[in-house]
C-alpha positions as CSV (number, residue, x, y, z in Angstrom):
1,X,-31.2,14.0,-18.8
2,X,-34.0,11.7,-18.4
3,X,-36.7,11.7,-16.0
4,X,-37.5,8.6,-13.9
5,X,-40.5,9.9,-12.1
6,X,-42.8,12.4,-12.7
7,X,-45.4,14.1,-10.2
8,X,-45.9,17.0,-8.3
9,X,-44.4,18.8,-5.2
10,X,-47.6,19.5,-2.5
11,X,-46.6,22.4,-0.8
12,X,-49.5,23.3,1.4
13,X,-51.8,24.4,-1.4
14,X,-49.0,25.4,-3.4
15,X,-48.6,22.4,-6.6
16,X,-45.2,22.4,-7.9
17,X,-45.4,20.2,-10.8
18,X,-41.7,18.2,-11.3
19,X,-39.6,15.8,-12.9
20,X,-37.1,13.5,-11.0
21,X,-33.9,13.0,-12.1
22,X,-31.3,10.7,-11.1
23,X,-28.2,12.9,-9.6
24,X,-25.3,10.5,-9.8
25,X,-24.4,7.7,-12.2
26,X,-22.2,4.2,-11.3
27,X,-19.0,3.7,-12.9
28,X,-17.7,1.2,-10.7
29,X,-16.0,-1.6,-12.4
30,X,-17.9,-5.0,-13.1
31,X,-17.3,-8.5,-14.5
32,X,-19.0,-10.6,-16.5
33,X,-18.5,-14.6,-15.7
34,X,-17.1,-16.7,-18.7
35,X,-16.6,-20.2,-19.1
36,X,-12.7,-20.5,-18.4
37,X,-12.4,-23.2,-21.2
38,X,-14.0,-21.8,-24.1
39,X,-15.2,-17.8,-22.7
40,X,-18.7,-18.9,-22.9
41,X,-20.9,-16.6,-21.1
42,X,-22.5,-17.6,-18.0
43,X,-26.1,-16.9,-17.2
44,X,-28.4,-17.8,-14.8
45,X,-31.6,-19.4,-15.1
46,X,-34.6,-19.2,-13.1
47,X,-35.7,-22.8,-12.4
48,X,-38.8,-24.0,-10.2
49,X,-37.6,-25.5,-7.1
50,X,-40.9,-27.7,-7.2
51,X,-41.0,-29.2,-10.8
52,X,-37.1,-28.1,-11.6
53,X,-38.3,-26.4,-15.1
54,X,-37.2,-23.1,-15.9
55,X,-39.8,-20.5,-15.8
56,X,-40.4,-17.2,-17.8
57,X,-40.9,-13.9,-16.8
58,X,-45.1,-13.8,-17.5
59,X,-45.0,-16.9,-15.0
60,X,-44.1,-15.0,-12.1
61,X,-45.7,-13.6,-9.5
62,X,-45.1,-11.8,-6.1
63,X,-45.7,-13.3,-2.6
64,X,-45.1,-12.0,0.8
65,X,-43.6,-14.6,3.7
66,X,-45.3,-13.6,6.6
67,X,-43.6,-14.2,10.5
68,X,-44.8,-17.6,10.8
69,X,-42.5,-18.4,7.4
70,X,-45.8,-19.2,5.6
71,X,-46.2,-17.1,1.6
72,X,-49.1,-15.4,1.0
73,X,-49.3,-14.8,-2.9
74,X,-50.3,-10.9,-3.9
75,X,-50.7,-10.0,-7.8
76,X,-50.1,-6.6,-9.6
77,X,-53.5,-5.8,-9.4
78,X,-54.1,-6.1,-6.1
79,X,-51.0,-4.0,-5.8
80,X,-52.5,-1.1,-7.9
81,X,-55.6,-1.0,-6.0
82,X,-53.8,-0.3,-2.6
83,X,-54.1,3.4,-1.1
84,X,-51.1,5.4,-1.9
85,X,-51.5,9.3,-1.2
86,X,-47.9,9.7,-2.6
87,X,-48.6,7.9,-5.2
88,X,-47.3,10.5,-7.8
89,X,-47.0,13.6,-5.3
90,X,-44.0,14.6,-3.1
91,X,-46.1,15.3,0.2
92,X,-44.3,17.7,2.2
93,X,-44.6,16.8,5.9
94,X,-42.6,19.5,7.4
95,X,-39.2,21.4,7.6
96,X,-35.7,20.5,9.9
97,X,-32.3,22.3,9.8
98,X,-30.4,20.5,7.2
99,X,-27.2,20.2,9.3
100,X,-29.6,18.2,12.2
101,X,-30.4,15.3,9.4
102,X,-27.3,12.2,10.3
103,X,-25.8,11.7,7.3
104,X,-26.3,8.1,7.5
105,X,-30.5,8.6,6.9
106,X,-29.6,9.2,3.4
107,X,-30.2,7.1,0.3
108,X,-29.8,8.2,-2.7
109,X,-29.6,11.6,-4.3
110,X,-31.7,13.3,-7.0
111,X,-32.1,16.7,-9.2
112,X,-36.2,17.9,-9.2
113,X,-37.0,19.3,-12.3
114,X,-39.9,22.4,-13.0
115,X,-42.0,20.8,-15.7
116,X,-44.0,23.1,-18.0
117,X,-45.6,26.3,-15.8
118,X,-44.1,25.4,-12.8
119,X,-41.2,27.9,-12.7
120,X,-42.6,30.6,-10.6
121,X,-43.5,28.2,-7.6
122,X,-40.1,26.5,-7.9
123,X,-37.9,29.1,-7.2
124,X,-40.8,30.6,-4.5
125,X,-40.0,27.3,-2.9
126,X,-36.3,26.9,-3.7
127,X,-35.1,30.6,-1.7
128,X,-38.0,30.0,1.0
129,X,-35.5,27.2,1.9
130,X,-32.2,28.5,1.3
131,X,-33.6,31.7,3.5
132,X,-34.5,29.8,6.4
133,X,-31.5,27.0,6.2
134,X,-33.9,24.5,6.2
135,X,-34.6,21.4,4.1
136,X,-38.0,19.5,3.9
137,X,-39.0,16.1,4.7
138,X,-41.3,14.6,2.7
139,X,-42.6,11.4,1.2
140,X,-43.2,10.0,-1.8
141,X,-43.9,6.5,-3.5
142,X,-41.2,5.7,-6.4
143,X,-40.1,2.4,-7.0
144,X,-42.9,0.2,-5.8
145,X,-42.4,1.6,-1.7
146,X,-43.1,4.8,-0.3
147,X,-40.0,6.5,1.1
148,X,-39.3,9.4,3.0
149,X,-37.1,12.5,1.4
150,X,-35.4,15.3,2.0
151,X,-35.7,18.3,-0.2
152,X,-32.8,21.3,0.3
153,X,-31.4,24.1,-1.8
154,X,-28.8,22.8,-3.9
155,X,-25.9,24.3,-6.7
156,X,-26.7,26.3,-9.5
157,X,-29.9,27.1,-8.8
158,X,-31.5,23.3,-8.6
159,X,-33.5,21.5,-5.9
160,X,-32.2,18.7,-4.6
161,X,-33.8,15.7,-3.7
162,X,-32.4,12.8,-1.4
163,X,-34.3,9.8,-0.4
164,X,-33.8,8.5,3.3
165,X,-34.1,5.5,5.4
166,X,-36.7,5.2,7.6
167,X,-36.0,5.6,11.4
168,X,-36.2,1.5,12.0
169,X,-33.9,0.9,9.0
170,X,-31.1,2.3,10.9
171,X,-29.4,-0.5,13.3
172,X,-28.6,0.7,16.4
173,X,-24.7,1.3,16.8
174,X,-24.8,0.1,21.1
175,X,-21.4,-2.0,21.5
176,X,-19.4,-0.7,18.5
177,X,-17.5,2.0,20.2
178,X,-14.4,0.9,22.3
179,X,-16.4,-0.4,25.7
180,X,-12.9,0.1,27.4
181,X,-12.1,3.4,29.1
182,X,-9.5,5.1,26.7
183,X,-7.1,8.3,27.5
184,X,-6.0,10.5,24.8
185,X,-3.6,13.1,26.5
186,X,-3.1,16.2,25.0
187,X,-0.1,15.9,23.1
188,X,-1.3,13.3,21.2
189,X,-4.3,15.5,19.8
190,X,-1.7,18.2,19.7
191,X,0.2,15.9,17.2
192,X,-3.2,15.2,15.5
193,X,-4.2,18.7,14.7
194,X,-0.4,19.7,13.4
195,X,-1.4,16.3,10.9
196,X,-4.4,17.3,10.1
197,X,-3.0,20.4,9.1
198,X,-0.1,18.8,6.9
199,X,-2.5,17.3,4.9
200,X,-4.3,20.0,4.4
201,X,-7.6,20.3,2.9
202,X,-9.1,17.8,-0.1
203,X,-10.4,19.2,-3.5
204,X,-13.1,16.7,-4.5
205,X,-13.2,17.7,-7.8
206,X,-9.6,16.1,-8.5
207,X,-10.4,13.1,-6.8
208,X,-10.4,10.1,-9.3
209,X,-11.3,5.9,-8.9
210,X,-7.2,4.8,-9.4
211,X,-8.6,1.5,-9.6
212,X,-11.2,1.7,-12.4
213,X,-8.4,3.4,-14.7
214,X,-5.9,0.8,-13.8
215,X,-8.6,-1.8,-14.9
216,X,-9.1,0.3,-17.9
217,X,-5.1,0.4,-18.7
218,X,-5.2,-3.3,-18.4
219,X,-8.1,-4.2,-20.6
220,X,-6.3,-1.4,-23.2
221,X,-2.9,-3.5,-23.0
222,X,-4.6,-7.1,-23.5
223,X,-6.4,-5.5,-26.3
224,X,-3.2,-4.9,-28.1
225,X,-1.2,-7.8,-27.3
226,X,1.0,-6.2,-24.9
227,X,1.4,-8.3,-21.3
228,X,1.4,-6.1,-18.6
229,X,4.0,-6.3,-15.9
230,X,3.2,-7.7,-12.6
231,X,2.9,-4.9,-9.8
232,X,4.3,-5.3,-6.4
233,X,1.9,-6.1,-4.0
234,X,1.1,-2.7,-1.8
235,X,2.5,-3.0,1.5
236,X,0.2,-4.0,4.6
237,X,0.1,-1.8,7.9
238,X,1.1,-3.6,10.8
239,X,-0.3,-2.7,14.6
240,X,0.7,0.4,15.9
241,X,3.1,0.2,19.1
242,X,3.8,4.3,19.8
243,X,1.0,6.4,18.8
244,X,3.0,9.4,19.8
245,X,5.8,8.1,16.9
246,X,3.3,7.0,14.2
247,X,1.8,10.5,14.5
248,X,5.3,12.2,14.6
249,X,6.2,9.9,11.5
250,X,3.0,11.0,9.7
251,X,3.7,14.8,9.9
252,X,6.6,14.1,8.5
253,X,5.7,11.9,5.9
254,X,3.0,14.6,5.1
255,X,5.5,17.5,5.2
256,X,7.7,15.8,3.1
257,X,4.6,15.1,0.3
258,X,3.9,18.5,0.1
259,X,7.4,19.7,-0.3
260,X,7.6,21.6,2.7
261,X,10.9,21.6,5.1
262,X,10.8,18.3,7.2
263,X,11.0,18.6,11.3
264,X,10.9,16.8,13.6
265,X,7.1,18.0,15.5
266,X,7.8,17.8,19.3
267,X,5.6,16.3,21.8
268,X,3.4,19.7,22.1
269,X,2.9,19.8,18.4
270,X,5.6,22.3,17.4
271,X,8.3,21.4,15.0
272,X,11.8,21.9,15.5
273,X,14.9,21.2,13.4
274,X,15.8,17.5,13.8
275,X,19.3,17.1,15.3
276,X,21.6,14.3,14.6
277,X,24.6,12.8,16.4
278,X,27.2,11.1,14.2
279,X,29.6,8.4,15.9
280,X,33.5,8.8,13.8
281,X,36.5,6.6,14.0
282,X,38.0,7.6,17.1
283,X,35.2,7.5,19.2
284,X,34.4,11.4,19.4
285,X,30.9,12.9,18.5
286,X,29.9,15.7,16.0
287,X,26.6,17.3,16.7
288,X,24.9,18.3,13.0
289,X,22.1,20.7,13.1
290,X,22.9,24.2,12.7
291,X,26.5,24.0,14.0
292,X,29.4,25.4,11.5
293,X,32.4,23.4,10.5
294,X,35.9,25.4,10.4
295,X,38.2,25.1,7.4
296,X,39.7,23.2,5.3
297,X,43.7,24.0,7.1
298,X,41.8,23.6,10.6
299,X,40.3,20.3,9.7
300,X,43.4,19.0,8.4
301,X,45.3,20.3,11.4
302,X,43.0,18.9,13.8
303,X,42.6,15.8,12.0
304,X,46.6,15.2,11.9
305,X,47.1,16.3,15.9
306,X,44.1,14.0,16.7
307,X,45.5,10.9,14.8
308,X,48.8,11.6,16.2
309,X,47.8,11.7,19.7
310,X,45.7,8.9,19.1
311,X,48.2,6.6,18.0
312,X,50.7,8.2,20.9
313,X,47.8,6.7,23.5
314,X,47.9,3.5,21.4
315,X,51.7,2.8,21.8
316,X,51.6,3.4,25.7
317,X,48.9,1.8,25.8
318,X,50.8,-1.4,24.1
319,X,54.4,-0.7,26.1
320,X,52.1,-0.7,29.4
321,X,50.5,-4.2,28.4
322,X,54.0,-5.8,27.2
323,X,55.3,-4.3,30.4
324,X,52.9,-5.6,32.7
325,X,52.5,-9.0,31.0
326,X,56.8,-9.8,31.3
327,X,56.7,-8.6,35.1
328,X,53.7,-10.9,35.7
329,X,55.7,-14.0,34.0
330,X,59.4,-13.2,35.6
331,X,57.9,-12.4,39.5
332,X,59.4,-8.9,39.5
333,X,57.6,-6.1,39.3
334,X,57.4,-3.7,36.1
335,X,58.1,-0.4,38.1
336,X,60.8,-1.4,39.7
337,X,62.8,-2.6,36.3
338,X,61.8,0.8,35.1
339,X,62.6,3.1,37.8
340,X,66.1,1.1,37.8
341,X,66.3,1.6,33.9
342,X,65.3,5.3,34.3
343,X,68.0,6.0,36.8
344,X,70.9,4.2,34.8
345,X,69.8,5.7,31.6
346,X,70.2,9.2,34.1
347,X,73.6,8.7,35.2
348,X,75.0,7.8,32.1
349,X,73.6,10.9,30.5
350,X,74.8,12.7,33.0
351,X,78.3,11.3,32.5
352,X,77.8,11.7,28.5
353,X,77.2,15.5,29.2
354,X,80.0,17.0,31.7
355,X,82.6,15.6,29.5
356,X,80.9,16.9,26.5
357,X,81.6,20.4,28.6
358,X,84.8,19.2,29.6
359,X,86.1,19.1,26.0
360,X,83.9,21.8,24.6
361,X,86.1,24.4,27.2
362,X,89.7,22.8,26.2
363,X,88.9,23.4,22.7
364,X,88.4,27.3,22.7
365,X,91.3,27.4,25.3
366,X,93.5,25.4,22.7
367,X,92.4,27.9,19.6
368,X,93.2,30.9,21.6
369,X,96.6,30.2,22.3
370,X,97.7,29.3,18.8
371,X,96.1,32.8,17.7
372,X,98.4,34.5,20.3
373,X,101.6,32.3,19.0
C-alpha cells in the first residue's frame, strides 16, 4: 500500500521512524451529473465573483475571514515559514486507557508503518502498549493542520493510528436527550434483553453495502439491454402504540428468522407456548395448544349427537315462537290450549290402550277353547 505521510514517532528519546498508511478505503456509491438532453457532462467552473471570468488554479490563493467578516490574504510561503514542531514527527504527549477515549473523538483510522531500521523500537513500543492497555495521544501535522491522535495496539501485529477531534470540535449534546421524565418498568427491559438475545450477536465480516450491489446489478442490466423491474417500495414504520406488544412482536419475528420454535415471550421475558381459542359453528370453543383430540368414531359420534341436539333445541325453539305468536293474536293463552291438548291426547290414549287389552285377553281365551274341541 502507499504511504501518505512519512515522519517519525518521538517517543521520549526513543525515534521510531514510520510510514502512514491509510486504513480504510470508500466504496460508497457516486454520480456523476449529465446533461439530461444529450449526457453531456457537467462541470463546474471556478468564476471570479468580481470580474465574472473564470480563473485557473496558479491564480489562486488562500485568505483567512477573520470575526469582523473582513479577509486577510496568506500565501504558501508564509504558510511554510510558520512554527510546526509536528511538522513531520508524531509527538507523543502522553498515555490513557483506550476504553476511556468517546468513540465519537475519532476521525479517521490509519496503519503506521516501520520504515527501514526501525523495527526493534516498533515492536518495543507496540507490546509496551498492549501490556499496559493503554493507547497514546499524540499530535501531528498532516494535511495542512495539526491534529491530535491516538496510537493503540492493533491486529496482526500493526500499530494503529486514529486521528481525533479536538475537545472544542465536539458540540455539546445538552437538550438532545428526552427532557421529559420517562419510566421504563422492568418487564419491558425484561422483553428487551430476551430480544437482544434473539438476535443474537453480529459477525462484521459478513456484513455487506445491499445498496451499492443493487446499484451495481442495475448499472449491469442497463448495460445489456435488459430493463429491470420496478421494486416495491419498502414499507414505512408507523408510531409505536404498545411498547410491551412491539417488543413481544419482535422476539418473535426474531425467533422465527432464526428458525427457532416461535412463543409467545410473557410479560417477565419468559416464553411460553402460544394458545389459541377457535370459535366453530355451534357456538362451542376448542382450546388448541397441547390438548389431544379423540378419534375419528368419537368425533363422528359427537359430532352427529351434537347436530342432533342442536337442531332438537332449534325446533322447540320454533314450536315455542309459533306458539306464543298464535296465543298473542287469538287472546288465549298458549298453555292453556296445550295443557287442554295434552290432556285429550291422554284420555284418548288411554281409551286406545284398555281395549287393546280387552281384545288381546279374548283372543288367547278364544284359541284355547278350539284346541280343547
Amino acid at each position: 500500500m502507499r504511504s501518505i505521510w512519512k515522519g517519525a514517532i518521538s517517543f521520549g528519546l526513543v525515534t521510531i521512524p514510520i510510514k502512514v498508511v491509510g486504513a480504510t478505503e470508500n466504496h460508497s456509491v457516486s454520480f456523476r451529473q449529465l446533461h439530461v438532453t444529450d449526457g453531456g457532462r457537467i462541470r463546474y467552473r471556478k468564476v471570479c465573483e468580481i470580474d465574472d471570468q473564470e480563473v485557473g488554479g496558479d491564480e489562486i490563493g488562500k485568505g483567512y475571514q477573520a470575526p469582523d467578516g473582513s479577509v486577510v490574504m496568506v500565501s504558501d510561503s508564509e504558510l511554510a515559514q510558520m512554527p510546526l514542531p509536528t511538522a513531520r514527527t508524531v509527538e507523543i504527549l502522553g498515555f490513557v486507557p483506550v476504553d476511556s477515549v468517546q468513540l465519537i473523538q475519532l476521525d479517521r483510522s490509519y496503519y503506521l508503518a516501520p520504515d527501514t531500521g526501525a523495527d526493534k523500537p516498533y515492536v518495543l513500543l507496540r507490546e509496551a502498549l498492549a501490556r499496559s492497555g493503554k493507547g497514546a495521544v499524540a499530535k501531528l501535522a498532516m494535511r495542512g493542520r495539526e491534529t491530535l491522535a491516538l496510537l493503540r495496539p492493533g491486529e496482526d501485529g500493526v500499530l494503529g493510528m486514529h486521528t481525533m477531534l479536538w475537545p472544542d470540535e465536539i458540540r455539546s449534546a445538552a437538550g438532545i436527550a428526552p427532557q421529559d421524565r420517562v419510566t421504563v418498568r422492568d418487564a419491558e427491559l425484561d422483553l428487551a434483553d430476551t430480544l437482544m438475545d434473539s438476535l443474537g450477536e453480529v459477525d462484521l465480516a459478513e456484513l455487506h453495502d445491499e445498496y451499492r450491489s443493487a446499484v451495481e446489478e442495475l448499472v449491469t442490466a442497463k448495460l445489456n439491454g435488459v430493463e429491470p423491474e420496478q421494486a416495491a417500495p419498502a414499507p414505512t414504520g408507523g408510531a409505536v402504540v404498545d411498547l410491551m406488544s412491539a417488543l413481544q412482536d419482535s422476539v418473535r419475528a426474531a425467533r422465527g428468522a432464526r428458525g427457532e420454535a416461535t412463543e409467545e415471550p410473557d410479560a417477565d421475558g419468559e416464553g411460553r407456548t402460544a394458545t389459541v381459542t377457535e370459535i366453530t359453528d355451534g357456538g362451542s370453543r376448542r382450546s388448541g395448544g397441547g390438548r389431544k383430540r379423540s378419534g375419528g368414531a368419537s368425533k363422528k359420534t359427537a359430532s352427529g349427537g351434537a347436530g342432533r341436539a342442536g337442531g332438537t333445541r332449534t325446533g322447540a325453539k320454533k314450536t315455542a315462537a309459533k306458539k306464543a305468536t298464535a296465543g298473542s293474536t287469538t287472546g288465549k293463552s298458549p298453555a292453556k290450549k296445550t295443557a287442554a291438548k295434552k290432556s285429550a291426547a291422554g284420555r284418548t290414549a288411554a281409551k286406545d290402550g284398555a281395549a287393546k287389552k280387552s281384545a288381546a285377553g279374548k283372543a288367547p281365551r278364544k284359541a284355547a277353547g278350539r284346541r280343547s274341541a
